[in-house]
Every structure is written in C-alpha cells, then in structure tokens.
C-alpha positions as a Markdown table, in Angstrom:
| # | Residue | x | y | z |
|---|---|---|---|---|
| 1 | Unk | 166.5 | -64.6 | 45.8 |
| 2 | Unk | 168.8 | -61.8 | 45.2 |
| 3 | Unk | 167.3 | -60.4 | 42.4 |
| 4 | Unk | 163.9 | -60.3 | 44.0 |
| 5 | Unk | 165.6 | -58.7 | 47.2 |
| 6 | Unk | 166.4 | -56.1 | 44.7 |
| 7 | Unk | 163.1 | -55.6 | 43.0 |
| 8 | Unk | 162.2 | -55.2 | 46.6 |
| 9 | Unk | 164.5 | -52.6 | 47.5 |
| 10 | Unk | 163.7 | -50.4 | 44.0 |
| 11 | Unk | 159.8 | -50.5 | 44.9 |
| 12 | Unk | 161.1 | -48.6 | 48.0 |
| 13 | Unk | 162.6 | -46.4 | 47.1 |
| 14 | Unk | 159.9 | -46.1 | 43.9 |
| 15 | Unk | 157.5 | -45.1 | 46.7 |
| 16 | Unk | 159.4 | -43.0 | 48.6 |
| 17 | Unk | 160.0 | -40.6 | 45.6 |
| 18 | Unk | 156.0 | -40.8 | 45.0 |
| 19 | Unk | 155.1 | -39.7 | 48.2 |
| 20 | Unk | 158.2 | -37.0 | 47.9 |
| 21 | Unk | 156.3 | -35.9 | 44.9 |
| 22 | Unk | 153.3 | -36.2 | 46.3 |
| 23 | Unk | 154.2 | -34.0 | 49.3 |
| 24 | Unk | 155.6 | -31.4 | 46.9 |
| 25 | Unk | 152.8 | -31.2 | 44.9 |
| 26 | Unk | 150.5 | -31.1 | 47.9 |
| 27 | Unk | 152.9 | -27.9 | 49.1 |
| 28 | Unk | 152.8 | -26.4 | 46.2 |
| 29 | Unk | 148.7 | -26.4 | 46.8 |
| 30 | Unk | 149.2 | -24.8 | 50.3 |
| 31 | Unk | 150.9 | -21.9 | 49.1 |
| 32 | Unk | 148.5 | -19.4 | 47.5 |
| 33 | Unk | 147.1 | -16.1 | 47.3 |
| 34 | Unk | 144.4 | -15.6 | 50.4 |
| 35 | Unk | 145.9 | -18.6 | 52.4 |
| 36 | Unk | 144.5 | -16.6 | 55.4 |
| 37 | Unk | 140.6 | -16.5 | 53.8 |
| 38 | Unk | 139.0 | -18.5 | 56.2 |
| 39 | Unk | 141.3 | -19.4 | 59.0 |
| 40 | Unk | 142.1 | -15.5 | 59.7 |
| 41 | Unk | 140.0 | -13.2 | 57.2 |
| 42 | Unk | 141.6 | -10.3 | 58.3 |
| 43 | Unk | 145.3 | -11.2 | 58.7 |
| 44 | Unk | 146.6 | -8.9 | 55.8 |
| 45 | Unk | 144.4 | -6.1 | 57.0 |
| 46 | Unk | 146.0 | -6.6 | 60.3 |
| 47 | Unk | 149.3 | -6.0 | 59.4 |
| 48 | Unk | 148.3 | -3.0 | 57.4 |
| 49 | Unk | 147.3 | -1.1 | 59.8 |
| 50 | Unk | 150.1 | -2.0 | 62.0 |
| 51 | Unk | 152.7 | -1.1 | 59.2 |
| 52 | Unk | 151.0 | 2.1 | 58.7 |
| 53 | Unk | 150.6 | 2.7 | 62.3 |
| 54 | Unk | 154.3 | 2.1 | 62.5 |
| 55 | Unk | 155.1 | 3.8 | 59.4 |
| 56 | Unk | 153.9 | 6.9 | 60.8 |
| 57 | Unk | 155.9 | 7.1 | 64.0 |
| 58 | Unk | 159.4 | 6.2 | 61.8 |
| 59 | Unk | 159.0 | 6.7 | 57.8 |
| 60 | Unk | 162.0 | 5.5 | 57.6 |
| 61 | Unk | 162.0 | 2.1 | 59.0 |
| 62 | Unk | 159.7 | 1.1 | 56.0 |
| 63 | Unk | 163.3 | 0.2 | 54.5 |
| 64 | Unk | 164.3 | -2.0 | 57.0 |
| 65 | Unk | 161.8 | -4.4 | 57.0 |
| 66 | Unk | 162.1 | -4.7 | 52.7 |
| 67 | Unk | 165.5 | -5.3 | 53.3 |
| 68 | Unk | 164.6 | -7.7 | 56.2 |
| 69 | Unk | 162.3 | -9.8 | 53.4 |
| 70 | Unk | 165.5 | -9.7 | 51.2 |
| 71 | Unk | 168.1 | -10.7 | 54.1 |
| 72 | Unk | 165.7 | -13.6 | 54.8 |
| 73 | Unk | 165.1 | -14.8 | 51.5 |
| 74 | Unk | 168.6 | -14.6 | 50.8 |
| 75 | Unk | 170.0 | -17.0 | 53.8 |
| 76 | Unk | 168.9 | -20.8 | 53.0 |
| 77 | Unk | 169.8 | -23.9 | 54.5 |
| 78 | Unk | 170.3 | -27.0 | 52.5 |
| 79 | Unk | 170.1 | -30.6 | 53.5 |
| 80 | Unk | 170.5 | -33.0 | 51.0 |
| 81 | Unk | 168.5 | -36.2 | 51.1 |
| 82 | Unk | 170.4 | -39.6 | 48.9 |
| 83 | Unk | 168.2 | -42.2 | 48.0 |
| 84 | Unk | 169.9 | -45.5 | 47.3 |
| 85 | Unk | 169.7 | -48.7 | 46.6 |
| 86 | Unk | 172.4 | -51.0 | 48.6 |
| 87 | Unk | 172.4 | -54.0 | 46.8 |
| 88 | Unk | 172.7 | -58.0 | 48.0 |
| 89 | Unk | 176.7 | -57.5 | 47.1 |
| 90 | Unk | 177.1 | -54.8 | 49.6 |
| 91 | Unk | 176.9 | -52.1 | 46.4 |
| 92 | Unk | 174.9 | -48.5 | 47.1 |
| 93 | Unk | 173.9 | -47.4 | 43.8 |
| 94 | Unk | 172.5 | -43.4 | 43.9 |
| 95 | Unk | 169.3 | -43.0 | 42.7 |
| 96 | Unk | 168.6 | -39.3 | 42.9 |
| 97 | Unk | 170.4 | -36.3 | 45.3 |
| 98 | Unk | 167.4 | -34.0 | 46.7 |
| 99 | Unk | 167.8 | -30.6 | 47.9 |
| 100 | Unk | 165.1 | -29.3 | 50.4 |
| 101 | Unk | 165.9 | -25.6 | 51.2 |
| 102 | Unk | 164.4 | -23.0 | 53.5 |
| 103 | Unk | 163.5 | -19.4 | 52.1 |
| 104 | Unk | 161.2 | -17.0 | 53.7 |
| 105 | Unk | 161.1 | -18.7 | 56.2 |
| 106 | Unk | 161.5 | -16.1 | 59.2 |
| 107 | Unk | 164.7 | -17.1 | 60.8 |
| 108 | Unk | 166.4 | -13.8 | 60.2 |
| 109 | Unk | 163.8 | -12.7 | 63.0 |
| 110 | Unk | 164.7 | -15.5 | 65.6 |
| 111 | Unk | 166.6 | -13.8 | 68.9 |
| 112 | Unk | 170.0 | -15.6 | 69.3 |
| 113 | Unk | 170.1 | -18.9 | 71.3 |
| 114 | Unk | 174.4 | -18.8 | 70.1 |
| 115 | Unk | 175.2 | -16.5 | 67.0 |
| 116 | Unk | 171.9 | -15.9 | 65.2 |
| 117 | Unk | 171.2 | -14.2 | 61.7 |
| 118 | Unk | 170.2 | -11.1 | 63.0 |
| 119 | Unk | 173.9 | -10.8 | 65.1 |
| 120 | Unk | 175.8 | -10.9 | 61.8 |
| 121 | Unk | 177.6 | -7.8 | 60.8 |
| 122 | Unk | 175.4 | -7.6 | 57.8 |
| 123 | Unk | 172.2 | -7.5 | 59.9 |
| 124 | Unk | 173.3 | -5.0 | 62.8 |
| 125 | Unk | 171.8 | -2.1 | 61.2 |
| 126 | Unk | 168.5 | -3.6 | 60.5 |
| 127 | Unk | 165.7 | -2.4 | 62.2 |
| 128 | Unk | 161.7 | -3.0 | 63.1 |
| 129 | Unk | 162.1 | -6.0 | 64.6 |
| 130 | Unk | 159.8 | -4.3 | 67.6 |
| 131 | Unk | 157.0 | -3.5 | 64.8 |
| 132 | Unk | 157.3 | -7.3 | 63.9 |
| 133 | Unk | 156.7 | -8.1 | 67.5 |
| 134 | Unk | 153.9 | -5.8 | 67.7 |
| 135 | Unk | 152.1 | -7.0 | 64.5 |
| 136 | Unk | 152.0 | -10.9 | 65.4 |
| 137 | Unk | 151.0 | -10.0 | 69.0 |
| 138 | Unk | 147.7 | -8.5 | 67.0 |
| 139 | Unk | 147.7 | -11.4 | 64.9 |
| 140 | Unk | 147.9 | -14.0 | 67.6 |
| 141 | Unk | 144.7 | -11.8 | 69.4 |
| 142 | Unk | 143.0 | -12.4 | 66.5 |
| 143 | Unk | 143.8 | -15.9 | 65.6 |
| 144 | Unk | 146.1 | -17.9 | 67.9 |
| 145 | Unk | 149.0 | -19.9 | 66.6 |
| 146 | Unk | 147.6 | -19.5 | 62.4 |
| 147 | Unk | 149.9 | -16.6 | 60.9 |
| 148 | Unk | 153.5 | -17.3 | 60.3 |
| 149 | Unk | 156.4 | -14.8 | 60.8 |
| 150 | Unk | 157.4 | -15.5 | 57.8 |
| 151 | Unk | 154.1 | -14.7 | 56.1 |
| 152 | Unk | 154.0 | -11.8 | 58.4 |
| 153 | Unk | 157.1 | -10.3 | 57.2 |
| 154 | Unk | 156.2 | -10.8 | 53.3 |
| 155 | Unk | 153.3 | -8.9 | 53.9 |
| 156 | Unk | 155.3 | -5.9 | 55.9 |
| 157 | Unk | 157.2 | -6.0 | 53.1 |
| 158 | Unk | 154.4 | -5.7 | 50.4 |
| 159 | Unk | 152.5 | -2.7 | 52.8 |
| 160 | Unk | 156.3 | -0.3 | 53.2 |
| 161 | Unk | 156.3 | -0.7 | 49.4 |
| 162 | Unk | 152.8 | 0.2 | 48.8 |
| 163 | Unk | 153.0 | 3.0 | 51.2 |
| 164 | Unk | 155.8 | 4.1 | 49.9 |
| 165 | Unk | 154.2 | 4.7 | 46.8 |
| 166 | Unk | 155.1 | 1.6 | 45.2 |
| 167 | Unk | 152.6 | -1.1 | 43.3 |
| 168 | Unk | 150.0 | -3.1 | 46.3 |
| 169 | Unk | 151.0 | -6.4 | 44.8 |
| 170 | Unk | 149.0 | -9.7 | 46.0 |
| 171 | Unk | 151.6 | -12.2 | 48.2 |
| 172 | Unk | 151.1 | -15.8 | 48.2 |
| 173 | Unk | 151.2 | -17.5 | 51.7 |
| 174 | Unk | 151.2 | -20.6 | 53.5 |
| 175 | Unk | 154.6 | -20.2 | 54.3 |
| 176 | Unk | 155.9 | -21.9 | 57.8 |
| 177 | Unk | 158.8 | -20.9 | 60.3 |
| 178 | Unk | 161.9 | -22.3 | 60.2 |
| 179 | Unk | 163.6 | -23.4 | 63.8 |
| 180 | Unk | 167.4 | -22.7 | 62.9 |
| 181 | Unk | 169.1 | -19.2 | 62.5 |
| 182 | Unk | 172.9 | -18.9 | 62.2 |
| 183 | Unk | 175.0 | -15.6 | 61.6 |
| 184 | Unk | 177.7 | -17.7 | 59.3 |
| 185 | Unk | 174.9 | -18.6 | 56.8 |
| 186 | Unk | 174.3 | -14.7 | 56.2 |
| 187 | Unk | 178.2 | -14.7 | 54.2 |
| 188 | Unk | 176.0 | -15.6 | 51.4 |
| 189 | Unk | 174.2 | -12.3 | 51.0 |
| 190 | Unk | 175.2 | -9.9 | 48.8 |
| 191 | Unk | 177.6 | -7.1 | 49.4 |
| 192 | Unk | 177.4 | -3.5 | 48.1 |
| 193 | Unk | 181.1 | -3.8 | 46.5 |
| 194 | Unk | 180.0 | -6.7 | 44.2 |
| 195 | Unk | 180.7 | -6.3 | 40.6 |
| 196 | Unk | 178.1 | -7.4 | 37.6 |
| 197 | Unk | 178.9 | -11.0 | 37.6 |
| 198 | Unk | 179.3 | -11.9 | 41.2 |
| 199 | Unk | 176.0 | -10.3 | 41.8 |
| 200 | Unk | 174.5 | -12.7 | 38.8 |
| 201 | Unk | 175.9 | -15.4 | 39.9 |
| 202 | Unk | 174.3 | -15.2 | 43.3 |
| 203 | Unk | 171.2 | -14.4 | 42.2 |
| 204 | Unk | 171.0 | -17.2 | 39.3 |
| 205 | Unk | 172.0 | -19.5 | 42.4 |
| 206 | Unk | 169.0 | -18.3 | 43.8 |
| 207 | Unk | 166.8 | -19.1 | 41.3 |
| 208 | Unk | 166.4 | -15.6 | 39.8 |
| 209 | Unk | 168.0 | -14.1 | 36.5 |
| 210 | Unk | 170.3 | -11.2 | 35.9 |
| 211 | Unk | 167.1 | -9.4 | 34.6 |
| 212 | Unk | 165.4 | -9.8 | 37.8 |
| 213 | Unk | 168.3 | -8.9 | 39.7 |
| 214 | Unk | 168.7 | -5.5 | 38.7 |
| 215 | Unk | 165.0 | -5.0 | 39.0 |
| 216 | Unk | 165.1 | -5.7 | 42.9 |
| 217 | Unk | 168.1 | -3.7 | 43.1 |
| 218 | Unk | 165.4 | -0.8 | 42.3 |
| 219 | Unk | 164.8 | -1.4 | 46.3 |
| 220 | Unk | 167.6 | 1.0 | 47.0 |
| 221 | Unk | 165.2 | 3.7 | 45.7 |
| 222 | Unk | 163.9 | 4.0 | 49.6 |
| 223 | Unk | 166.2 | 3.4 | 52.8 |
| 224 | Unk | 169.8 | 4.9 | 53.7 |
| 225 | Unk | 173.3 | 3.3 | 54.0 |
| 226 | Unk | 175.4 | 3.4 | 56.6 |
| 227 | Unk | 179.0 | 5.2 | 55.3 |
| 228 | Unk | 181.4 | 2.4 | 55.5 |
| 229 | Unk | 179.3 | 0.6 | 53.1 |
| 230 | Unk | 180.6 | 2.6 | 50.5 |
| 231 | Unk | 183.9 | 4.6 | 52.2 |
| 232 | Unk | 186.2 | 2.8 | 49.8 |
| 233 | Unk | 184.8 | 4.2 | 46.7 |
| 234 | Unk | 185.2 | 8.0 | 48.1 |
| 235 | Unk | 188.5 | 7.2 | 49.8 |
| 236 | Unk | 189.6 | 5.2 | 46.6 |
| 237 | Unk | 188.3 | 8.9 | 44.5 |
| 238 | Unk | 186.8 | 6.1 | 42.2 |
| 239 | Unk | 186.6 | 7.6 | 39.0 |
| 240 | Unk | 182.9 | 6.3 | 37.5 |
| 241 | Unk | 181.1 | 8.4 | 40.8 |
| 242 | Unk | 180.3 | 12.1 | 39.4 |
| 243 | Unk | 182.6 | 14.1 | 41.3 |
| 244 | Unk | 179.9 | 16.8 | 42.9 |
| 245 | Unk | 177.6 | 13.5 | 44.2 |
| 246 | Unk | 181.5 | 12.5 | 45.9 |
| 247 | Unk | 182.1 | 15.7 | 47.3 |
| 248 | Unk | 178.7 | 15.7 | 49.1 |
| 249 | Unk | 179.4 | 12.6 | 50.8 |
| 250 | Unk | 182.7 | 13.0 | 52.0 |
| 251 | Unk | 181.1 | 16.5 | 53.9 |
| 252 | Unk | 178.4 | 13.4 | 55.2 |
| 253 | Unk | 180.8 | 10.9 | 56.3 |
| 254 | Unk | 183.9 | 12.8 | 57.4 |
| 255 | Unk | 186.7 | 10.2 | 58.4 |
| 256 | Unk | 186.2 | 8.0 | 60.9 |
| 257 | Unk | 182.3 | 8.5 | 61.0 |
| 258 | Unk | 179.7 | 6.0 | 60.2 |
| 259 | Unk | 176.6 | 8.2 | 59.6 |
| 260 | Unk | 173.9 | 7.9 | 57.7 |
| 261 | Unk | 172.9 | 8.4 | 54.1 |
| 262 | Unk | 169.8 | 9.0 | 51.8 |
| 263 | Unk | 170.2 | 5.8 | 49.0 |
| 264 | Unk | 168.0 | 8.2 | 47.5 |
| 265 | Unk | 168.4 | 12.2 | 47.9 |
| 266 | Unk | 165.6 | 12.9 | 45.6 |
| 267 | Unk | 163.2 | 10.9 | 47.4 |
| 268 | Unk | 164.2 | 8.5 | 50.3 |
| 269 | Unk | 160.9 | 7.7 | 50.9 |
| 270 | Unk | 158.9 | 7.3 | 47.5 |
| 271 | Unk | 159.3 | 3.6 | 46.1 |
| 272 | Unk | 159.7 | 5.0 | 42.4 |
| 273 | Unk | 162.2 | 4.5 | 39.3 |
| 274 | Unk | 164.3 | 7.6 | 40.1 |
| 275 | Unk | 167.6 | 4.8 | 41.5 |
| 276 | Unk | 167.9 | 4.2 | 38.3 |
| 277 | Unk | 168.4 | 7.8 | 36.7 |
| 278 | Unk | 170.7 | 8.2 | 39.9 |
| 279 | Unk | 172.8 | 5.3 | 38.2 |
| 280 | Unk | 172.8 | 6.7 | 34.8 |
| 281 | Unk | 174.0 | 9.8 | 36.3 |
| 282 | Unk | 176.9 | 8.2 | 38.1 |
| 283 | Unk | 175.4 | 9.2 | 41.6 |
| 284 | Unk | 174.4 | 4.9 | 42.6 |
| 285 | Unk | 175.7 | 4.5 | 45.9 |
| 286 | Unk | 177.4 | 1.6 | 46.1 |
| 287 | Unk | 179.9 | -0.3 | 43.9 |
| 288 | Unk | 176.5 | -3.0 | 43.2 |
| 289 | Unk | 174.7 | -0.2 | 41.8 |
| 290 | Unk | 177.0 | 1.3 | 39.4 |
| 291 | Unk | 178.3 | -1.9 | 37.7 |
| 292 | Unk | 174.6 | -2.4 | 36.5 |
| 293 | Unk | 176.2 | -0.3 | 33.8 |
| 294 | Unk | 179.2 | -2.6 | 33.1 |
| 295 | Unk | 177.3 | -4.6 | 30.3 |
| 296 | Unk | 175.4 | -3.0 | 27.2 |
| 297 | Unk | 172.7 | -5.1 | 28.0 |
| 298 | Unk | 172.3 | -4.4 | 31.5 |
| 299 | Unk | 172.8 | -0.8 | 31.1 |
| 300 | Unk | 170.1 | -1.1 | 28.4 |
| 301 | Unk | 167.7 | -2.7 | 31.0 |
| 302 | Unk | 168.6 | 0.5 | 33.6 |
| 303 | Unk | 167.8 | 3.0 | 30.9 |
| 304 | Unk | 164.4 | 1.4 | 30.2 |
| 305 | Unk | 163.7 | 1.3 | 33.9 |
| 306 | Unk | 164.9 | 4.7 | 34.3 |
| 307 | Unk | 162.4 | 5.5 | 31.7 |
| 308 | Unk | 159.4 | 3.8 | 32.9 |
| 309 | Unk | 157.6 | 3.7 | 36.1 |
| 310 | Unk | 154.9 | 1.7 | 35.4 |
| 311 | Unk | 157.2 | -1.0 | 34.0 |
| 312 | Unk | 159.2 | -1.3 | 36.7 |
| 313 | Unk | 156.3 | -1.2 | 39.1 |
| 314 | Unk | 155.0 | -4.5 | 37.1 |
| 315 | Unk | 158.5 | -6.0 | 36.9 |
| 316 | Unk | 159.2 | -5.4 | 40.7 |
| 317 | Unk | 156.1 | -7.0 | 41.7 |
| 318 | Unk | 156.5 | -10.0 | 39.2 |
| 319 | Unk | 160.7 | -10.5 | 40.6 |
| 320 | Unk | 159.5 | -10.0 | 44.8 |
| 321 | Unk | 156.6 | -12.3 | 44.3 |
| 322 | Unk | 159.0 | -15.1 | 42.4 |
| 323 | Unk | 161.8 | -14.2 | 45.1 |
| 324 | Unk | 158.9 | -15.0 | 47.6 |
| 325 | Unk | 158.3 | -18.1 | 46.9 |
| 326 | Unk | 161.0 | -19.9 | 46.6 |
| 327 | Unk | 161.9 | -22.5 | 49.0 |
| 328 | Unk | 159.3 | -21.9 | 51.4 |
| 329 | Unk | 158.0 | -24.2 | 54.1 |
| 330 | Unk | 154.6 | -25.6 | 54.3 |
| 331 | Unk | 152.5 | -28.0 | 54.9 |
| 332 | Unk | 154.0 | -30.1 | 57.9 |
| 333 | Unk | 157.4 | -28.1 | 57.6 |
| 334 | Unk | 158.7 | -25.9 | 60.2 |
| 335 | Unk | 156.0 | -24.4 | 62.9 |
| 336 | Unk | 154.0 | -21.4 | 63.3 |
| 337 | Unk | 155.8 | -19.4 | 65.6 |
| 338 | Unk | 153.5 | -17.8 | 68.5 |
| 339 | Unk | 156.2 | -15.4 | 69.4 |
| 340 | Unk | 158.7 | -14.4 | 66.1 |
| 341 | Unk | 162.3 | -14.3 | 68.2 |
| 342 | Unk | 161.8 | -18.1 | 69.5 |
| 343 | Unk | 160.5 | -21.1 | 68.0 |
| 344 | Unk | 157.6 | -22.9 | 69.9 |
C-alpha cells in the first residue's frame, strides 16, 4: 500500500513536469519574429511612425526609451516553484527547484499603486513615458487589447536605434505584461561606478557574457548623464580620465549642479562605434566605461569595436535581441495591458 501510494505520488509529479515542459516549449513557439502578422499587420509600422513622430519633436529622448528597454530587462522577479514528493512516513523528498522569471515584461512603465520601478532613484531621469502612452493609444485604435507594452517598448527601442543611425534589427514578440512593479527590485541594475567584474557578474546572472556586456555598453554612444552620476571621479581628480576631457566637465557641472551631459560629444545622437574610441582615449564617462579597459582581453574587444562599425552593428543586434528574450511572458502569462501605467 505504501509503496503504490508512492508510485502514485511520483506519476504526479512526472506529469506535472511534462506539462511544465510542455508549456515551455509551447512559449517558446509564441515568441517569434512577426508575432503581430495577422492579428495586427501593421503594429511595428505603427510604432515607427510614432517613434519618428516623437523623435522629431525631442532627438534626444530616443535615449531614454533604449535605456528604458535596458531598465526593464534588467529588473526580474523570481518565484521559485518545489516539486516534491511527501512520502507515507511524513518525508518530502525535492525533486526539482524551478525558477520562472519576468523580463521585458513592461513593468518599469506601470504608474505607482505604492513605490513602483519607475519612482526609484535610478529611474527618475528617464523619460518618454508620454510617447509610450501615445503609441499604444494608436495601437489599441488599430487593434484593441493585442499589442503588449512590453512588445511595444522593444520595438521603440529597435526604431531610436535605427533612427539613430544604428542597424534596423528584427525583434521577436509575443511578449505579455507583467502586473507587479516595485522600486526595491530596481537595486539590481547596474551602476555607472561598477568596476570590470561587478558589471560581469551581473550580467552573467542575467544570462549574458562579459563579451556581450561590453557590447551593450556601446548604448552610451547616444543619450546624456546627469552630473552626479559621475561627480566623484572629477572631484576624486581620478587619474585614468585624460585631464582636458576633466577640465571640460567640471566648467559643465560646477559644484552643487546636476546638469546635463553629452555621453557622447562627438555625436550624441548617432548610434555608431565612436564610445569606444572615447574609451580608449580616456574620455568614457563613467567609472563602468573606463574599466572595460581593466583586462587585456576586454580592452582587446574595445579596440576591435572601436575599429569596426559594421561589427559592432552585428554584435549589438545579436546581444539586444538575446537580452530581449529572456524571461519573457507569453502564452497565458501576464495580460495585455490596454493602458501601459495600470494593469487591466
């Protein structure tokens, strides 16, 4: 009797991992290039034209939602599901630990119902969320309650790098909304005074390499930074920043100030490899910039992408695109939000 009770108990929890697979696999099928194809054709043309509409008014703000894509990526929330066997003798023998997380999944754009991710310090300076609003009002014209935020906001993302100048690179979607947005889960984002292996470490945990990492950071290409984001290296007079590039900014962020900055002088709003000659030349912004050069073969990988546009083009679209997609709702996860700020 208490062996077959057992049997009986492993054939459940046997089936519950095939249908766990079985969802995942299905997932994995609803994510894809041209999701949209027939249940909203022109979704991506959509928020083109919005983007560009937008893009036009404020150049600028192009940045913000790139950096919005990476904010929301970044920010996950884990919830661990343990399958078990409890046995006649009162026993619970672990069978397997599984970790759904939550990506792209458009929370960072969610108004706060307490302290939401878009009230954290970190996220204060972001803008567009107006143009987000704007573009899913289109998109809910068009085709009520079918395009997520989150899928909305990859695609932003792709069109400011495109019109930037930057590689048109196809974005899988499919992805759903997420209902929970917290400002204590954004502590998890990177900061601009990490050092080499802080920064790896964070993004291995992310599922991305070192490699990867410092072709994302090419991003800082476009945008501006706010000057306490980097006060302590100029009031620190830290030595590796070429003393000319440090004199310039202290005239731009006189004590006291938080201006504004060009993360880019050259070209603030041209999506190209010239970050990566600014690091080489001691002129990367933030602390996260210049320790790319900490390692020989990380400062190898910076003087190859220094060197070449087109290869950085392809990397950056291969590392945003992996980045993406990983742990993204869909299927019967989440919601599709009519309204981006509050869930249905």
């Amino acid at each position: 009797m208490a062996l077959e009770r057992e049997r009986r108990a492993t054939l459940v929890v046997a089936l519950a991992m095939a249908l766990w697979i079985s969802g995942a696999m299905r997932a994995e099928a609803q994510f894809k290039v041209g999701f949209y194809s027939q249940s909203c054709p022109r979704a991506e043309a959509i928020v083109k034209e919005e983007i560009e509409k937008a893009l036009a008014d404020d150049e600028g703000v192009g940045a913000d939602l790139l950096r919005m894509h990476f904010h929301d990526y970044f920010v996950r929330i884990l919830i661990a599901l343990l399958v078990v066997i409890i046995t006649v003798t009162g026993l619970i023998n672990p069978i397997a630990l599984v970790l759904y997380d939550q990506g792209c999944d458009g929370s960072i754009l969610l108004d706060s119902t307490n302290t939401a991710e878009k009230d954290a310090q970190i996220n204060l300076t972001l803008e567009g969320f107006d143009i987000i609003d704007d573009v899913k009002e289109k998109l809910e014209a068009a085709c009520k309650g079918v395009v997520s935020c989150a899928d909305l906001l990859a695609f932003a993302a792709r069109d400011a790098v495109a019109h930037y100048g930057g590689i048109h690179y196809e974005v899988p979607s499919g992805r759903r909304d997420g209902r929970i947005s917290v400002a204590s889960d954004t502590d998890i984002l990177p900061s601009p005074d990490f050092k080499l292996s802080k920064l790896t470490d964070l993004f291995v945990s992310k599922g991305l390499s070192q490699s990867e990492m410092i072709v994302l950071s090419g991003a800082h290409t476009v945008g501006i930074a706010h000057c306490d984001a980097f006060s302590k290296r100029l009031d620190s007079a830290d030595p590796r920043m070429d003393v000319k590039y440090a004199a310039a900014l202290r005239k731009q962020c006189p004590p006291g100030s938080n201006n504004t900055v060009s993360m880019d002088p050259h070209s603030p709003h041209k999506f190209d490899n010239h970050y990566y000659r600014l690091v080489l030349d001691s002129r990367g912004l933030f602390t996260s910039d210049d320790t790319l050069l900490s390692a020989w073969s990380t400062a190898a990988q910076v003087k190859w992408l220094a060197c070449d546009f087109k290869g950085f083009q392809r990397e950056f679209e291969a590392a945003i695109v992996k980045m993406g997609a990983i742990g993204v709702l869909t299927g019967y996860g989440g919601e599709v939000r009519t309204n981006c700020r509050v869930v249905n």
